[in-house]
C-alpha positions as YAML, in Angstrom:
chain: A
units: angstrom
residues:
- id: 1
  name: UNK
  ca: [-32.31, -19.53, -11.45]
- id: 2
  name: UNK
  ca: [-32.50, -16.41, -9.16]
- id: 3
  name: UNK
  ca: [-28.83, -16.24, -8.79]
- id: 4
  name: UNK
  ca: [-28.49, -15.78, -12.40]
- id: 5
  name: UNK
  ca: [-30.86, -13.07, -12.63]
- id: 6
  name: UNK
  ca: [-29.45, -11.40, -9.16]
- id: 7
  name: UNK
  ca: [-25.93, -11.64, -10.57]
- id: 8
  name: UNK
  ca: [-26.63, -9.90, -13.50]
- id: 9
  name: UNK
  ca: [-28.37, -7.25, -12.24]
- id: 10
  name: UNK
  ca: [-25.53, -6.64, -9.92]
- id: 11
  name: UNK
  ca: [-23.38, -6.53, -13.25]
- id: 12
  name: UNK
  ca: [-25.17, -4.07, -14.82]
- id: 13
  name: UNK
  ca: [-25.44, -1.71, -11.52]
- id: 14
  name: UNK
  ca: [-21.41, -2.20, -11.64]
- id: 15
  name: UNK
  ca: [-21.48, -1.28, -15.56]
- id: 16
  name: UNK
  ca: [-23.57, 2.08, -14.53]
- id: 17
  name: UNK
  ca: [-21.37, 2.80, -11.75]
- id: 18
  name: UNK
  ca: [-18.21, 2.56, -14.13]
- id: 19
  name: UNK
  ca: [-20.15, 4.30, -17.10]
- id: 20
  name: UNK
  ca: [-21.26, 7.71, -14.56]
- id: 21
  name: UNK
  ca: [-17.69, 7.64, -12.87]
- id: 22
  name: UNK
  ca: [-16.21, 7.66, -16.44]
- id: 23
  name: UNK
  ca: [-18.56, 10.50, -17.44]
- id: 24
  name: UNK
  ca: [-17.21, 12.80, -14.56]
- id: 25
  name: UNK
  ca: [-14.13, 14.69, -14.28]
- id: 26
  name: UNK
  ca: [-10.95, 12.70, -14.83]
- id: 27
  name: UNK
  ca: [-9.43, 11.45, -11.22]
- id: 28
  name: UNK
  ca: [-6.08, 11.01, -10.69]
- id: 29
  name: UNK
  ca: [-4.76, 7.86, -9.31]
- id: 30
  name: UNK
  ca: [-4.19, 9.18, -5.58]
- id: 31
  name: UNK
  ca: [-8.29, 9.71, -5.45]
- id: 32
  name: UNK
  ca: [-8.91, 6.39, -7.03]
- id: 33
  name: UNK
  ca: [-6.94, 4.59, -4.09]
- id: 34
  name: UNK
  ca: [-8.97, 7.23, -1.43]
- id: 35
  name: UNK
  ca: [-12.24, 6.01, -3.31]
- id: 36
  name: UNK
  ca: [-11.08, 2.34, -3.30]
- id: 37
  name: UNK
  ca: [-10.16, 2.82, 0.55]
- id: 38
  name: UNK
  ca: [-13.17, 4.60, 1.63]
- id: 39
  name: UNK
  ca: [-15.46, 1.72, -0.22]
- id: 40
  name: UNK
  ca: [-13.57, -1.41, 1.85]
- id: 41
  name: UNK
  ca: [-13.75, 0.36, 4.92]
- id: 42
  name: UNK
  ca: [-17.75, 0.94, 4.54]
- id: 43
  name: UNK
  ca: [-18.06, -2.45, 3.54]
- id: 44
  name: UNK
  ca: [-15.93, -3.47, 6.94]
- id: 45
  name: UNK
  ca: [-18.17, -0.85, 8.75]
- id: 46
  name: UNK
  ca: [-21.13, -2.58, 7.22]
- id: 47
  name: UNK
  ca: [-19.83, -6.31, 8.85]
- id: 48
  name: UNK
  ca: [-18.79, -4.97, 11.84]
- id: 49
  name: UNK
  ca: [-22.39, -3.04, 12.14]
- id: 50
  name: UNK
  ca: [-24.43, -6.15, 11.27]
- id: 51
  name: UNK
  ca: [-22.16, -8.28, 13.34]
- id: 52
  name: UNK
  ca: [-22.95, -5.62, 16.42]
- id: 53
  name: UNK
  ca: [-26.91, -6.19, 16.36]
- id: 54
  name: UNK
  ca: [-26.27, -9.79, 16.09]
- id: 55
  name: UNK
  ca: [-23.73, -10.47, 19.24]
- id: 56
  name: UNK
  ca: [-24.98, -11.69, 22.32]
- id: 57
  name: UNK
  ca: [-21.76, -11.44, 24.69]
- id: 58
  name: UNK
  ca: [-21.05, -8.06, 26.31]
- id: 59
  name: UNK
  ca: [-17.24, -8.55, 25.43]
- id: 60
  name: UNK
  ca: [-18.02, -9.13, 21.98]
- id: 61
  name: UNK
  ca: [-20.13, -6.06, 21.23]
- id: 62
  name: UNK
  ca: [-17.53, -3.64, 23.33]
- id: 63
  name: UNK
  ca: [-15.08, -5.30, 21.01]
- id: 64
  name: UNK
  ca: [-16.98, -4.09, 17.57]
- id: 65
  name: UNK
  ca: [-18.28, -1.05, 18.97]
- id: 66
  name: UNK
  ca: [-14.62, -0.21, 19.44]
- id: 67
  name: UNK
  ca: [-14.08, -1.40, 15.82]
- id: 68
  name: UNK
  ca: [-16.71, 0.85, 14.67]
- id: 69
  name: UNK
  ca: [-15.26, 3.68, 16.22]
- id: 70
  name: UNK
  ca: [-11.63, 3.02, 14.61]
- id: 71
  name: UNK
  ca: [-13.51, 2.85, 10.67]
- id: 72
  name: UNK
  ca: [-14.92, 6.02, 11.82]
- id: 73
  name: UNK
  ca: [-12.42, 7.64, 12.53]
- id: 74
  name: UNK
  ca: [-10.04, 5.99, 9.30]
- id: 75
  name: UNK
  ca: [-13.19, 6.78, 6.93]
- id: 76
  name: UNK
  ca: [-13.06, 10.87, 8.57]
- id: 77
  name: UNK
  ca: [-9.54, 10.84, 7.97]
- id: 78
  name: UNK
  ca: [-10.20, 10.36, 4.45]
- id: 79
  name: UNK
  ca: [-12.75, 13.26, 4.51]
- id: 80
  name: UNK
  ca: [-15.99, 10.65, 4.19]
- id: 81
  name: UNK
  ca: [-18.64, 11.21, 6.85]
- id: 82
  name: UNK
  ca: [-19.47, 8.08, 8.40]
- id: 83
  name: UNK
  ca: [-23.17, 6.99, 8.39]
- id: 84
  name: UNK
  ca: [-25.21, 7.01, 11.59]
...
């Protein structure tokens, strides 16, 4: 039953998300594929961050520390800072 009420609520935060972008100036399609970039590579950054605290092997963390470092640096190319 939880699911149900989880998944709906993360409906309607989608719906309110759509609804204030809509209500802002009109974006071309060039910034909607930036915006659609920037938001997989935070959600990558996100894994990769989680993932980080979570391995236990040297080689493994070096391995998504250099990851985080690349999203970085793909998310500053876009002109998004990167959260610390």
């Amino acid at each position: 039953m939880a699911r149900g009420w989880e998944s709906k609520s993360v409906e309607a935060q989608q719906e309110d998300a759509t609804r204030t972008e809509a209500r802002g100036a009109p974006v071309g399609p060039d910034e909607v594929v930036r915006r659609q970039e920037i938001k997989s590579l935070l959600l990558s950054r996100a894994r990769a961050e989680a993932d980080r605290h979570t391995a236990s092997q040297p080689a493994r963390r070096a391995a998504l520390d250099a990851a985080l470092r690349e999203l970085d640096a793909r998310l500053a190319a876009l002109g998004h800072v990167a959260p610390e």
